[in-house]
N, C-alpha and C positions, 0 to 999 in steps of 0.2 A: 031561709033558703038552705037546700041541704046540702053538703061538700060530696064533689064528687067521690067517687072510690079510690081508695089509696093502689096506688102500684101490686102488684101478687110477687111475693121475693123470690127472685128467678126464673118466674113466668112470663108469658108475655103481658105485651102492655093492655091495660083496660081502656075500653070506651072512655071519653071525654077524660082524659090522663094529662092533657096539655094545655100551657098557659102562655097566652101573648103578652108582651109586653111591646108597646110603641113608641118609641125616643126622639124627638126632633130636635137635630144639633146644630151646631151653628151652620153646616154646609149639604148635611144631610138629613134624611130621614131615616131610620132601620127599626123595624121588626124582627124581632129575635119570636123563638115561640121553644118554652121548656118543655121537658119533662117534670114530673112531681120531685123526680129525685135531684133536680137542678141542673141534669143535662141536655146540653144543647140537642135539639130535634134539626130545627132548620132557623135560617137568617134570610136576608133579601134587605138592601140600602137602594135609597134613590138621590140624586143629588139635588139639592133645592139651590135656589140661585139668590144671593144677596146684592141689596145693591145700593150703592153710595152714591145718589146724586149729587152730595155736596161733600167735602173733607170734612170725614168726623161722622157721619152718618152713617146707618148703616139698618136696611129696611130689608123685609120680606113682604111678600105677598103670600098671605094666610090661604089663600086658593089653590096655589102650587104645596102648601101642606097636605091639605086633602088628595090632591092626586097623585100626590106620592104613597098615601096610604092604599088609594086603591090601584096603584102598580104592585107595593110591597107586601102585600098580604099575603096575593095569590099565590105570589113567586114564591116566600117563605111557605106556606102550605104545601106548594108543591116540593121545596126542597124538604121539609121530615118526610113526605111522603104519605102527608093527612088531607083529611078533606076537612072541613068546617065544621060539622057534627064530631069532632074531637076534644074540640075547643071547651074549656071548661070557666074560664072566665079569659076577657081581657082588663087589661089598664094600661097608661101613659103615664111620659116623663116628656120634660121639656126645660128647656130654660127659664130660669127664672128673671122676672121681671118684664119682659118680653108682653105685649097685649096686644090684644084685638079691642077695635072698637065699634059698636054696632048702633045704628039708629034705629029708628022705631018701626022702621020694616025690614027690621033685621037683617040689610044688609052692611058690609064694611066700609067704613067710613074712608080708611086711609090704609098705606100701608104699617105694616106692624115694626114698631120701633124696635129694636133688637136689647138686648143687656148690653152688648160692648159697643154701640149708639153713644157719638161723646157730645155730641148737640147741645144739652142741657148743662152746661158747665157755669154759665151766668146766673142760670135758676138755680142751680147746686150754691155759690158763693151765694146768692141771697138769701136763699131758706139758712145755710149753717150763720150769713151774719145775723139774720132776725129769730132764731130758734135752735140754736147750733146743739145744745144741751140737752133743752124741753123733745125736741127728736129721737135725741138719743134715750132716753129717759124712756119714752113712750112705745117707741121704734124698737128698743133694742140694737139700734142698728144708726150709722152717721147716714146723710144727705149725699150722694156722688151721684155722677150722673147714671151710674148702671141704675139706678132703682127708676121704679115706676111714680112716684110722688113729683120729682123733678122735671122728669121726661113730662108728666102733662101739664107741671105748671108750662114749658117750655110750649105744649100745645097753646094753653090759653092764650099765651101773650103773641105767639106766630101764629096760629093757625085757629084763630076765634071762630068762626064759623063752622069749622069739624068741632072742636069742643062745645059748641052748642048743641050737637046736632045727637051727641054722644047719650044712647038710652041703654046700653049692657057695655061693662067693661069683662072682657074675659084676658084669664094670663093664656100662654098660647096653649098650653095640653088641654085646660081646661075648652078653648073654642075646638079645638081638634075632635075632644071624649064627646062634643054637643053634636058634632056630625054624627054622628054613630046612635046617641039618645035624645038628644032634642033636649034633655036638662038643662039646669043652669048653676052649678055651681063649684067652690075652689076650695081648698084643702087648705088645712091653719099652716102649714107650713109657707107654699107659695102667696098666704096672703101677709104672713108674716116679710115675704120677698119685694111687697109692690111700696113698702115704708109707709101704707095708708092701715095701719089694724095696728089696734097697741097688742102687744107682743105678751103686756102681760095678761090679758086676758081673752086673748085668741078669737079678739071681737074687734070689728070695723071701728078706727077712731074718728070721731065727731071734730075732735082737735087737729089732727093731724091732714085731715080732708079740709077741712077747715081754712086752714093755712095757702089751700090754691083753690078754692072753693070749689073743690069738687062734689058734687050732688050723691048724695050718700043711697040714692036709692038706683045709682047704677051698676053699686056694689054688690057681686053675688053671693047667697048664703055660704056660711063655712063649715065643712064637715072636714072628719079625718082621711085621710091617706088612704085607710084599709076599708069606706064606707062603699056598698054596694048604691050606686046613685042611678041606676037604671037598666037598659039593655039592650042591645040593637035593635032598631027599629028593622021592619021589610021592605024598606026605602034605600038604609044605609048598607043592609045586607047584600041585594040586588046590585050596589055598584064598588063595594069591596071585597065582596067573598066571605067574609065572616058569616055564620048563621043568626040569623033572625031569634033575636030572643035569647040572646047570649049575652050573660051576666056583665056589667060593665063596672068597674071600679073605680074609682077616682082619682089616683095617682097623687102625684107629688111633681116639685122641681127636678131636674137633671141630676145636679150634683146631691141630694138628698137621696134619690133613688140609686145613684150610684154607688154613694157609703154606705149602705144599706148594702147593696148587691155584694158589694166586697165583702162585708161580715162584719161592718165598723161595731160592732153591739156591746162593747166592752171597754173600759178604758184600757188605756197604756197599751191600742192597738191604731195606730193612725191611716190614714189615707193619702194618698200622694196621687193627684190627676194629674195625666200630661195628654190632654185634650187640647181645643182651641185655643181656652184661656188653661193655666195650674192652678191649684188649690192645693192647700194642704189642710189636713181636718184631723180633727179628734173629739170625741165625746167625752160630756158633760152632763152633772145633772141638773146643772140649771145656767141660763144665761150668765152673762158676764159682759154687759152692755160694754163699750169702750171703743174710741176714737180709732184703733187700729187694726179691730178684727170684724167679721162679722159674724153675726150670731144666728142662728135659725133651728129652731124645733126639728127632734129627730123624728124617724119614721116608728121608734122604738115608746110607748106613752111614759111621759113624765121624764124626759131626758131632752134633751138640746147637742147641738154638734157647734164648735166653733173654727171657723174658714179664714186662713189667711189667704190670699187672691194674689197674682200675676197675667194681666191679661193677655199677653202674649208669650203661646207656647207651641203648640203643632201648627198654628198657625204661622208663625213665624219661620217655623223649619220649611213648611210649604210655599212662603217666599222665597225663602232663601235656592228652595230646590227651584222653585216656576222662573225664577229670573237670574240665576249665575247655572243652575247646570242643565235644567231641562231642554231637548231640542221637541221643535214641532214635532208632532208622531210617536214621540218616546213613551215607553207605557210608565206611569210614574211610580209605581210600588218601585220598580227594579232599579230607579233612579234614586231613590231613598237607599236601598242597598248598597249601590255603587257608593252615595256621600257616607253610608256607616264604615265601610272596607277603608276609605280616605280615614276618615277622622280616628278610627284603629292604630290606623299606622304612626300619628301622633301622638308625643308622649306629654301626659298629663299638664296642664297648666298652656300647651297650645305653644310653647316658645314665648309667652309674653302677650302674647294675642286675648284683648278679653272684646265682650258683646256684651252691651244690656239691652232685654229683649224690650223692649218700650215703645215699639213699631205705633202704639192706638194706647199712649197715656200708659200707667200704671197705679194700681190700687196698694197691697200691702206693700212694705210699710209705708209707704209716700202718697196714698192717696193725690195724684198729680196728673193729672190728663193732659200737661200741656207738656211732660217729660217723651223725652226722642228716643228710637234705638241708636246706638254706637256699633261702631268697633275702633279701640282702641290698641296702639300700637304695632302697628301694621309694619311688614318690612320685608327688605327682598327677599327672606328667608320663610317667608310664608306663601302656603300654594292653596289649592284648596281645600285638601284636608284639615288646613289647621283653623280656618274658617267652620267647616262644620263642628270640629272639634268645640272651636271657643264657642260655638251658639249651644251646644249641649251644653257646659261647663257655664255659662253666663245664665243660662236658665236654672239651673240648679240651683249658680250663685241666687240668684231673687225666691228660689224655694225656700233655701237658706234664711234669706232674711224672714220668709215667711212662717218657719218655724221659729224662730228668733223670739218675731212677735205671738206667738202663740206662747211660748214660754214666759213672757215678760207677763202671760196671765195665769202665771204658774200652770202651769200644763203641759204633756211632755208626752213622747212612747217611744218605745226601744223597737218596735216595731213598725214599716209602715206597708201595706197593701198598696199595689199602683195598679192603675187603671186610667185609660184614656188608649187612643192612637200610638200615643210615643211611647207606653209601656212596652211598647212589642220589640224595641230596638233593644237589643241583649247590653251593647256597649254604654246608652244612654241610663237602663235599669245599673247599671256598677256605678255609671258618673254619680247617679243622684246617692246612691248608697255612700258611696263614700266623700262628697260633700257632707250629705247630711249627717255622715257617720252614724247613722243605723241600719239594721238588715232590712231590705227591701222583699216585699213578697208579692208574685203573679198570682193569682189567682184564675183558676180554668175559662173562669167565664166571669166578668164583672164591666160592664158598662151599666148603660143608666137603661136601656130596654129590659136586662137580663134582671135587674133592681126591680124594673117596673111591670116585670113578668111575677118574679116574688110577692109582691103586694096585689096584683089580683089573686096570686093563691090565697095568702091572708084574709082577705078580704071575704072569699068564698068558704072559710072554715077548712081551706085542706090543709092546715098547718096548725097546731096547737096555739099556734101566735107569732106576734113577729122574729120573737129572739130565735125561737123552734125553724122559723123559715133559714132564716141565714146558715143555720146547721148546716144547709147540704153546700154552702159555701167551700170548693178544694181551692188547696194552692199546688200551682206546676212548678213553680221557680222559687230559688231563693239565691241574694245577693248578700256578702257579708262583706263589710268594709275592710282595705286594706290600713293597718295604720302608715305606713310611709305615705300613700296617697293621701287620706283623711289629714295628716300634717300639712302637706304641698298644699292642699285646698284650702286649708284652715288661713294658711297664708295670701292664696290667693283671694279670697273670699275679703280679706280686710281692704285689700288695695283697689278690688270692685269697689266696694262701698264707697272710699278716698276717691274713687273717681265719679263715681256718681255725682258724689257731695259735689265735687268742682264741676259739672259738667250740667247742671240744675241751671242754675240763674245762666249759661249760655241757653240750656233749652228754650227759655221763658223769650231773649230776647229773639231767639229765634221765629219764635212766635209772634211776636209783634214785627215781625220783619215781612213774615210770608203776609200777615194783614194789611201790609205796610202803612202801619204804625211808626 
């Protein structure tokens, strides 16, 4: 297939010069659509709706994905100002571990279990007490309930009838990309995500399936990231707007396409998300299995990224704003602003005031699903500025530890890229900088659409390769740590921790209390 025509330098733009990329996040969906040179044309979000029927659950409906693609196309189409014959390739990103499950008339079994879904927490302590190691070993990666291996032992043993009936397993970008081509298959990264494919040789395990008996033939083939796997059908075209016959690429996970989007291509350059859940990442060239981090294949060939995790982050500030400040009617961007002007006003460390954000369990370093949020040391001298403050400052703190454990794998950078939702707040990009005590950098455009718009170009030859993509990667912003503050933190950051440690075996019996146990 031939690459489109590259841009004319200071001319206008050429025919089919733009690339989609399709992101479904934990609360939305967004279409971003490039230029060749990595600037933004047009956007369009739609919001998808989760839903926990039970504490700890945490489900979509795979049908409300599709019809938010064919809201968000048009809309973004309409905002560059293109029509569909522009379009030079698309591809997707999604979360990882997330599935669809399909029976043998292809329709959806159930609804789609989510990553931060803590359901599987009994099937998680059985597989680590019967294979805690042999997992690791094969996996790449420990047993928790975010992955997809646990989540369907948890099917078999609840819900035997849906796992019988189970003939396609798709991760969610993948059932998303099969609207559009009618394909069937997933990329070594995100199968490297579902803890069923040994890790070292980017092939479905017989073992690891094995262990929940999962039928190895509902496993879909695995190609790369940048593999052209089909093209819109005149089916999918007619009800998204996309044209008919347009090149489709196979994407990757969220956070994969996002360190990529950001420029991650290099070491001693990291990534800092302040999305739903946080991560913090950095590249490798080869795994580094181990109990505290996790590992997955980069978008870049023959390299690897390794992720320390916090599952609660913009998500948590979005509680914090929907239930202490927001009134009915209130438009919530500006409500976000108001809590940043408060939290301003406060001087570093919050008066004593700390928060650990553990709203739904936490991963790095404690891998713990049954651990609580806090706020500790409350007093009449706190209002609610210093509340917003300590959730910025307590989320950091847990970045903190998540750099922490990335470095206990020797690994480091003086540098990190932020991206997600919360990178936009000026005062939270200083918090995290000078917790972590390195410079933080914005970049113009980096989520996991703008990631997953890059790799359809890739994919279609308009880029020499992947590293040549990230090039037109810019940064807008830069944060440099103060050291008086980076000290105050440093301080504050020990006495998180000393309080976590005591505040653990309460979470647990608190647990057993709401059971009543």
């Amino acid at each position: 297939m031939s690459p489109p025509p590259a841009p004319s330098a200071g001319g206008p733009a050429v025919a089919r010069e733009l690339l989609v990329g399709i992101d479904l996040g934990a609360g939305s969906l967004k279409t971003s659509i490039i230029r060749l040179d990595g600037t933004l044309a047009g956007e369009a979000s739609a919001p998808v709706a989760t839903h926990a029927p039970h504490p700890g659950w945490s489900e979509q409906d795979p049908h409300d994905w599709w019809a938010a693609i064919c809201e968000t196309v048009p809309r973004a189409l309409a905002a560059a100002g293109a029509d569909a014959g522009a379009v030079a390739a698309v591809s997707f990103s999604a979360g990882a571990h997330t599935q669809v499950l399909e029976d043998a008339q292809g329709r959806v079994i159930r609804p789609a279990i989510l990553w931060n879904d803590q359901r599987s927490a009994a099937e998680t302590a059985l597989l680590r007490q019967q294979a805690d190691a042999r997992i690791l070993e094969i996996g790449a990666n420990r047993a928790n309930p975010t992955w997809t291996l646990p989540q369907m032992l948890w099917l078999r043993r609840n819900e035997p009838e849906a796992f019988a009936r189970v003939r396609r397993l798709y991760v969610a970008k993948d059932w998303l990309r099969a609207q559009l081509t009618g394909t069937w298959e997933t990329d070594h990264i995100d199968a490297v995500g579902t803890l069923m494919a040994d890790a070292r040789t980017n092939t479905w395990s017989a073992e690891l399936c094995g262990m929940i008996g999962w039928p190895m033939e509902t496993l879909p083939p695995i190609v790369t990231p940048t593999t052209v796997v089909g093209e819109v059908t005149a089916e999918a075209a007619r009800a998204c707007g996309l044209r008919a016959g347009t090149p489709v690429v196979c994407g990757t996970s969220d956070t994969a396409a996002e360190t990529y989007g950001a420029g991650m291509v290099r070491e001693g350059l990291g990534v800092v998300k302040l999305a739903t859940a946080a991560t913090v990442s950095v590249l490798t060239p080869a795994a580094r299995p181990d109990f505290t981090v996790i590992n997955y294949p980069h978008v870049i060939p023959a390299h690897w990224y390794l992720i320390a995790a916090t599952n609660s982050c913009a998500s948590a500030h979005k509680w914090l704003r929907d239930t202490f400040f927001k009134r009915a009617g209130e438009d919530g961007t500006a409500v976000f602003d108001e809590m940043d002007r408060r939290a301003a006003a406060v001087a570093p460390g919050a008066e004593g005031l700390f928060f650990h954000p553990y709203l739904n369990g936490e991963r790095s370093p404690h891998w713990d699903p049954l651990l609580r949020a806090d706020f500790v040391g409350i007093g009449f001298n706190h209002g609610s500025g210093h509340f917003v403050r300590a959730l910025y400052e307590g989320i950091a703190y847990s970045l903190k530890d998540c750099l922490l454990a990335l470095r206990g794998q020797g690994l480091d950078f003086s540098t990190a890229r932020l991206t997600g939702g919360g990178a936009r707040s000026a005062l939270w990009r200083q918090i995290v900088a000078d917790v972590l005590d390195v410079e933080v950098e914005l970049p113009a455009v980096a989520d996991a659409s703008f990631g997953a718009a890059l790799i359809a170009g890739v994919g279609i030859g308009a880029y020499a390769d992947a590293r040549a993509a990230a090039d037109v990667v810019t940064v807008v912003s830069r944060a440099r740590p103060d050291a008086a503050r980076a000290a105050r933190y440093a301080q504050g950051h020990a006495l998180y921790c000393e309080i976590q440690s005591a505040l653990a075996p309460i979470n647990h019996k608190i647990h057993a209390f709401v059971r009543g146990q």
